[in-house]
DRENNU-850760 format. One line per field, with one value per residue (C-alpha): residue number from 1; residue in one letter; chain; x, y, z. Coordinates in steps of 0.05 Angstrom, whole numbers, padded with zeros to 5 digits, always signed. Layout:
! residues N
vopa = [NUM:...]
palum = [a:...]
fifi = [A:...]
xx = [X:...]
yy = [Y:...]
zz = [Z:...]
***
This chain:
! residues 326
vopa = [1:2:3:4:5:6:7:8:9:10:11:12:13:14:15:16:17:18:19:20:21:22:23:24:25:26:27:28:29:30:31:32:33:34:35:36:37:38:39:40:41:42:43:44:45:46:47:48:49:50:51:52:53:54:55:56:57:58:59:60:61:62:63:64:65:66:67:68:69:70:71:72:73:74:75:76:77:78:79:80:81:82:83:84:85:86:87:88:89:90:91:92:93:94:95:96:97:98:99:100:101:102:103:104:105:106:107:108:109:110:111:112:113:114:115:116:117:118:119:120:121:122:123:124:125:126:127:128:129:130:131:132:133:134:135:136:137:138:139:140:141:142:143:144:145:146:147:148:149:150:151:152:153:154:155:156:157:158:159:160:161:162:163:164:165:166:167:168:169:170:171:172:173:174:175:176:177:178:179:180:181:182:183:184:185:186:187:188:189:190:191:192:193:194:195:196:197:198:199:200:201:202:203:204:205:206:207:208:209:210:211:212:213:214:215:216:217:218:219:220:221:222:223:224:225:226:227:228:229:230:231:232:233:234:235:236:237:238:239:240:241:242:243:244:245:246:247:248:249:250:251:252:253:254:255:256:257:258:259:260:261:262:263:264:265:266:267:268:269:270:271:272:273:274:275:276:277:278:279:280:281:282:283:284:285:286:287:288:289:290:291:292:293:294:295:296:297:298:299:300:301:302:303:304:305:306:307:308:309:310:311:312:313:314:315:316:317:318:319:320:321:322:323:324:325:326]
palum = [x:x:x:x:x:x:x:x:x:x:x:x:x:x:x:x:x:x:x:x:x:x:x:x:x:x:x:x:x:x:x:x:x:x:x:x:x:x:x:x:x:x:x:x:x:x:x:x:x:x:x:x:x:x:x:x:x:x:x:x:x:x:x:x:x:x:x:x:x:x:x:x:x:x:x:x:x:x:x:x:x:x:x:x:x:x:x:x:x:x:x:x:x:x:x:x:x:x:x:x:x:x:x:x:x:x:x:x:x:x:x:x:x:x:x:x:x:x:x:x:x:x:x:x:x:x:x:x:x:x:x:x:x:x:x:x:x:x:x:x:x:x:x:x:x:x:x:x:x:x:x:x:x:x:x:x:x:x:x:x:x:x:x:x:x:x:x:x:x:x:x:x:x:x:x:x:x:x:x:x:x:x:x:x:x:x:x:x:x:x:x:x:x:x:x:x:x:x:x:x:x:x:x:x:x:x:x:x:x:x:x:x:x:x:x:x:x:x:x:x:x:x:x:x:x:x:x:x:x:x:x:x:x:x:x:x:x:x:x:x:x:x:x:x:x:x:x:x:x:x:x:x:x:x:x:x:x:x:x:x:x:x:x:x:x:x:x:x:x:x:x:x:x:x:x:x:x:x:x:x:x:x:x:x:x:x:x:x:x:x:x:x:x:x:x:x:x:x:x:x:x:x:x:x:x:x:x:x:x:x:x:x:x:x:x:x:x:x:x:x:x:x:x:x:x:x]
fifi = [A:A:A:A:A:A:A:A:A:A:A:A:A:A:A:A:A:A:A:A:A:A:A:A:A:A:A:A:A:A:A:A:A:A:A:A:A:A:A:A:A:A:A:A:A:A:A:A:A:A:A:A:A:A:A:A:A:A:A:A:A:A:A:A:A:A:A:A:A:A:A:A:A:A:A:A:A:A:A:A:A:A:A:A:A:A:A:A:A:A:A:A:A:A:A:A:A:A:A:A:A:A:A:A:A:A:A:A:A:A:A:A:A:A:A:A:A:A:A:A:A:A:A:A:A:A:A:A:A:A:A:A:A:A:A:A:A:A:A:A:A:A:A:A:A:A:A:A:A:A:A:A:A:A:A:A:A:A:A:A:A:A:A:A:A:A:A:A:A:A:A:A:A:A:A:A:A:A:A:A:A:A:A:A:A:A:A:A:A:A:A:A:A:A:A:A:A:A:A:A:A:A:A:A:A:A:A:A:A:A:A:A:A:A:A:A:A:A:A:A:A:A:A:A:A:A:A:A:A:A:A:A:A:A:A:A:A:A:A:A:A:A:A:A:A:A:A:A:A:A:A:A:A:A:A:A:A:A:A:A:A:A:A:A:A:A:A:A:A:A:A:A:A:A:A:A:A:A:A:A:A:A:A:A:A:A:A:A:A:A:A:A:A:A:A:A:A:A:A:A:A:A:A:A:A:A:A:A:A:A:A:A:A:A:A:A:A:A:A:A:A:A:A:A:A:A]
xx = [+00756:+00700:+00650:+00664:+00620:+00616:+00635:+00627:+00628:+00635:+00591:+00570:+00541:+00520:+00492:+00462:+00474:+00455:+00534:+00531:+00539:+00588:+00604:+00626:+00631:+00658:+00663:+00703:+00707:+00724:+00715:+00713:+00715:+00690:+00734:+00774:+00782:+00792:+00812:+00791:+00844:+00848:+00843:+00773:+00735:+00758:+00688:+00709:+00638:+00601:+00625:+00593:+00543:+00525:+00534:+00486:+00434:+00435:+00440:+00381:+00371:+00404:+00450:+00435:+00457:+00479:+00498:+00536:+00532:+00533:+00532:+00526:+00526:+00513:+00445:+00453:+00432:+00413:+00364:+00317:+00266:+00276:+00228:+00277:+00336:+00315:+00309:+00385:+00413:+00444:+00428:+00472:+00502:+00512:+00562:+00601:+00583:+00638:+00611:+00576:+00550:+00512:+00497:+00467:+00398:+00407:+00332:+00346:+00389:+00442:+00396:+00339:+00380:+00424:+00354:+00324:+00369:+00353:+00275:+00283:+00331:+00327:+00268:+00297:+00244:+00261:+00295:+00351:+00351:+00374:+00421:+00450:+00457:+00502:+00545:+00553:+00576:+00625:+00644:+00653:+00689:+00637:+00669:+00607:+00545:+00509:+00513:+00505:+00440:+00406:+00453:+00444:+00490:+00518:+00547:+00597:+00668:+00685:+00719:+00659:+00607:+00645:+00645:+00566:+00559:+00600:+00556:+00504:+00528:+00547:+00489:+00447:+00515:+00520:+00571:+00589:+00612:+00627:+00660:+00666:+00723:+00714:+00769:+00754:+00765:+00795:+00863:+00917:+00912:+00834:+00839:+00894:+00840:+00781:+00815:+00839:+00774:+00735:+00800:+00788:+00712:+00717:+00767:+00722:+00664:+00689:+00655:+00676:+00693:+00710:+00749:+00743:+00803:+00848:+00902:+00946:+00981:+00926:+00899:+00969:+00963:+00900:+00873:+00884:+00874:+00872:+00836:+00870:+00818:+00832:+00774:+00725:+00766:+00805:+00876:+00906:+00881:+00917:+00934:+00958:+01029:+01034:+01007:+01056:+01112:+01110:+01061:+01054:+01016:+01053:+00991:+00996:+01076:+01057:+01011:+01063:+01117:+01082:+01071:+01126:+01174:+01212:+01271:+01256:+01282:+01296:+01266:+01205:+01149:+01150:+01082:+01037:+01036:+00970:+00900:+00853:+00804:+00739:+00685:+00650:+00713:+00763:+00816:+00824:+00837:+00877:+00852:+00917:+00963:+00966:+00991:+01037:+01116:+01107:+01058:+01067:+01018:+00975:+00959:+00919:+00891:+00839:+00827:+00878:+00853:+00874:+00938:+00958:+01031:+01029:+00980:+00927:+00961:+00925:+00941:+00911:+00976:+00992:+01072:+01056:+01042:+01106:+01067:+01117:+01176:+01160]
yy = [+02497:+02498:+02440:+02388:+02384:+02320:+02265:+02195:+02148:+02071:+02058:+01994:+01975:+01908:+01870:+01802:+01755:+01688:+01670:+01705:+01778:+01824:+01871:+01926:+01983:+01945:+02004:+02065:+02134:+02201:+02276:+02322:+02413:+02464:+02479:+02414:+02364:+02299:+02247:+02174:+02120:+02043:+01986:+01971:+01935:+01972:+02007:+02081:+02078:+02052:+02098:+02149:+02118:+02107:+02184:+02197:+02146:+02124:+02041:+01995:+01928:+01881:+01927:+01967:+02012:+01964:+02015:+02089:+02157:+02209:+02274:+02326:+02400:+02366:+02320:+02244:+02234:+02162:+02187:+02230:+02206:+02199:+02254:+02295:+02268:+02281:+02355:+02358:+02316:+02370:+02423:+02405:+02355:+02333:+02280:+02279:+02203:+02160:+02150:+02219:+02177:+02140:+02197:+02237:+02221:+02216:+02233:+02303:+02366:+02397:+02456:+02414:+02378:+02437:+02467:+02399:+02411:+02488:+02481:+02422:+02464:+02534:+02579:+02626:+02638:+02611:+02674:+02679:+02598:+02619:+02660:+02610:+02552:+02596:+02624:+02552:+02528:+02576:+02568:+02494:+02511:+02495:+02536:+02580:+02549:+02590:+02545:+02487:+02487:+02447:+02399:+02319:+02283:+02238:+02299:+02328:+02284:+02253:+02312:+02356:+02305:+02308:+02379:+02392:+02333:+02384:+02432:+02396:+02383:+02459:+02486:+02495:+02510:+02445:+02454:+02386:+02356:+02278:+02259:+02183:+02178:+02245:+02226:+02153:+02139:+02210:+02226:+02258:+02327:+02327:+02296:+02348:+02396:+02371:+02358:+02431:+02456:+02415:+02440:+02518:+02515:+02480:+02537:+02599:+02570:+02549:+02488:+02417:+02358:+02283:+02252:+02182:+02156:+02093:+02139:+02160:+02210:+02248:+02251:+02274:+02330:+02362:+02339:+02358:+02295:+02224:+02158:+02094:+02045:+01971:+01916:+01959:+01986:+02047:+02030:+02089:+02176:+02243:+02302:+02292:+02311:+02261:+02206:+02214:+02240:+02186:+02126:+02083:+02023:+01978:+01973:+02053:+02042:+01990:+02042:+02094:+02045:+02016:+02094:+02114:+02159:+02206:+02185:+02114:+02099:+02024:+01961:+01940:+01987:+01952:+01914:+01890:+01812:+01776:+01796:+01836:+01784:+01766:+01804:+01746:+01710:+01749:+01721:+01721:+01791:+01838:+01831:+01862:+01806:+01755:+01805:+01840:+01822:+01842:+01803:+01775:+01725:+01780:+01788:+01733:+01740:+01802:+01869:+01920:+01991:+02050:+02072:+02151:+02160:+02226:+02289:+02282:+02215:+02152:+02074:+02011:+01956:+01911:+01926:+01993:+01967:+01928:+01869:+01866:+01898:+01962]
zz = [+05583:+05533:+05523:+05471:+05413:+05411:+05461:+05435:+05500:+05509:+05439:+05420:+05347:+05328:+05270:+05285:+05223:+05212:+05227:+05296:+05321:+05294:+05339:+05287:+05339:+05415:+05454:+05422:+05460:+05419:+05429:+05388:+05400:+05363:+05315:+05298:+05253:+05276:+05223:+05240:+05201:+05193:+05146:+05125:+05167:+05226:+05244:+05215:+05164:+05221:+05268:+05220:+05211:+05284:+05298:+05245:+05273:+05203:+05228:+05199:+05219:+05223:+05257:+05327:+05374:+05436:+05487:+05497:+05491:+05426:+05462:+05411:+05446:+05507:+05486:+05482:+05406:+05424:+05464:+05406:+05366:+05286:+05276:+05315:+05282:+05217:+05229:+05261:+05200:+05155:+05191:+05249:+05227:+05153:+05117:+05057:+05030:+04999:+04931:+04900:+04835:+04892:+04947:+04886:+04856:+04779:+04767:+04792:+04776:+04815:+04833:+04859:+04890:+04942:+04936:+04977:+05033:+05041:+05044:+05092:+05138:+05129:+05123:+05062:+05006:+04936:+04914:+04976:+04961:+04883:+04908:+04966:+04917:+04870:+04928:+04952:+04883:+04870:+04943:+04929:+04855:+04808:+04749:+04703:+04767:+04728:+04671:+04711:+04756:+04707:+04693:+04722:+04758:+04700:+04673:+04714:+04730:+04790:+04821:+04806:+04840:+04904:+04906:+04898:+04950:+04992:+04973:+04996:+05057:+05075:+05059:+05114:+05152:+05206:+05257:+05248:+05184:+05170:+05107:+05096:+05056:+05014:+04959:+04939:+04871:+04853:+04825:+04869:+04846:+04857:+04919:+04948:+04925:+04960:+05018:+05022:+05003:+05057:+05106:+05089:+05101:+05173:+05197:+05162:+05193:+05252:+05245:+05264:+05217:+05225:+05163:+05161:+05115:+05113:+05088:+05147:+05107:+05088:+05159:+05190:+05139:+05157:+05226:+05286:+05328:+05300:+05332:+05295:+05297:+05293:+05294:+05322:+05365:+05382:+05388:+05397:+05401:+05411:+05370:+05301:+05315:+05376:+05345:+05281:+05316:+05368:+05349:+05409:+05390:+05331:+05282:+05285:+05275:+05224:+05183:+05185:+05159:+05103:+05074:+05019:+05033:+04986:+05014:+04990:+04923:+04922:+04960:+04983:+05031:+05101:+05113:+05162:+05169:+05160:+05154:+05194:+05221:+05211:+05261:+05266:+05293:+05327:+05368:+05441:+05476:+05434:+05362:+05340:+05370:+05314:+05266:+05328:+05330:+05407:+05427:+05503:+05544:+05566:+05496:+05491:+05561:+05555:+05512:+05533:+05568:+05546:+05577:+05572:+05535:+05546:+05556:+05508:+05473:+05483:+05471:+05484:+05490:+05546:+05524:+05547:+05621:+05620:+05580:+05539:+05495:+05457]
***
């Protein structure tokens, strides 16, 4: 069996505020092949940007790395200095940021921007960079790039943005990709055409992507595995088809009921009770249970451990050891 790409072990991520300590990452595990997408769901506030974030040793104080492993290709990133993580981000690993008005420097054009990431990370000369800038925006579908090297940020359209920061991202050709929600803010026919660009590139490259979304549906469509995180937290992992076909731990059940169906012309979409809590004060043992029509005594008693539903399906729920009724 080949190495994973990346194995995320036992990692912990903090920010100390003046109300206490947040513990916005409390000990998630993922892993990830060469290959594969993995798509990473939950409300906000569940720790999916920070688990980003984390991987990209992109976490300034107040926050910090408490403890864990990010092995990427078998070396603990945690363990490198920030000269040596600068050279691996976005040439080995790269992200797609939520917001491209943001991500993208207004003072600058489109050229000099994809251009930034090639001299940093490749060592092509300024005419094979011409030429890799154009094949990544038609790549990306920029219609007439030609046309449009010189032009600034403020004047392409949503849709467009996202795709150069894609652009950006691919272009010194990382074998691991992060996008942080990729489609925020874009309408449905842009975002089905993102998604299935950013899909399409992964499998031709044979690179490997995370996509971080709170949209279940969107995640089941394209991923191959999915980790539902819940309060910084994950709640329950396995392949994309076990997890939808057979959700195991009711806030996954609770995400997959609240989603429209076509089937569903009249009433109201199921929901889940309650709020996700605050970080800075979570309840007693499973952070789920005050929201959780199953809820037992062993809820309140201590976190719950990861209990295998079947090969390759994961779920942390005391109803699954007989706590309880599932």
């Amino acid at each position: 069996m080949p190495a994973p790409l990346l194995e995320v072990r036992g990692l912990k991520t903090y920010f100390t505020l003046w109300g206490g300590v947040v513990k916005a990452l409390d000990g998630i595990d993922l892993t990830l092949g060469v290959g594969e997408i993995m798509g990473i769901v939950g409300e906000s506030g569940g720790g999916k940007s920070v688990t980003a974030f984390s991987i990209m040793r992109l976490i300034d104080p107040p926050g910090r790395i408490e403890a864990g492993k990010i092995l990427f290709e078998g070396e603990d990133l945690l363990s490198k200095s920030e000269a040596e993580m600068r050279k691996m981000r976005g040439r080995a690993i790269s992200m797609v940021f939520q917001d491209p008005m943001t991500a993208l420097n207004p003072l600058h054009t489109i050229k000099d921007q994809i251009d930034e990431a090639l001299r940093l990370h490749t060592g092509m000369n300024e005419r094979e960079r011409g030429e890799r800038i154009l094949s990544l925006l038609h790549e990306v579908g920029i219609p007439n790039p030609e046309e449009r090297l010189s032009s600034y940020p403020h004047q392409f359209s949503g849709g467009m943005l996202q795709r150069v920061v894609i652009a950006i991202a691919l272009a010194a050709g990382p074998r691991l990709i992060i996008a942080d929600e990729p489609t925020t803010a874009l309408d449905v026919t842009v975002q089905a055409q993102i998604l299935s660009l950013m899909e399409a590139t992964v499998r031709e490259r044979g690179a490997a992507l995370i996509l971080i979304t709170h949209d279940l549906a969107v995640a089941a469509g394209m991923a191959d595995k999915i980790a539902v995180m819940y309060c910084g937290r994950v709640v329950e992992a396995g392949t994309a088809d076990s997890v939808i076909r057979s959700p195991a731990h009711p806030y996954t059940r609770g995400l997959l009921n609240s989603m429209p169906s076509a089937a569903q012309t009249k009433g109201r979409l199921a929901q889940i009770p309650g709020v996700v809590p605050s970080l800075l004060d979570l309840p007693p043992g499973c952070a789920f249970a005050p929201r959780c029509e199953l809820a037992c005594d062993a809820c309140g008693a201590g976190v719950p451990a990861m209990v295998q539903v079947e090969p390759g399906h994961e779920a942390a729920c005391f109803a699954l050891n007989g706590g309880g009724n599932i």
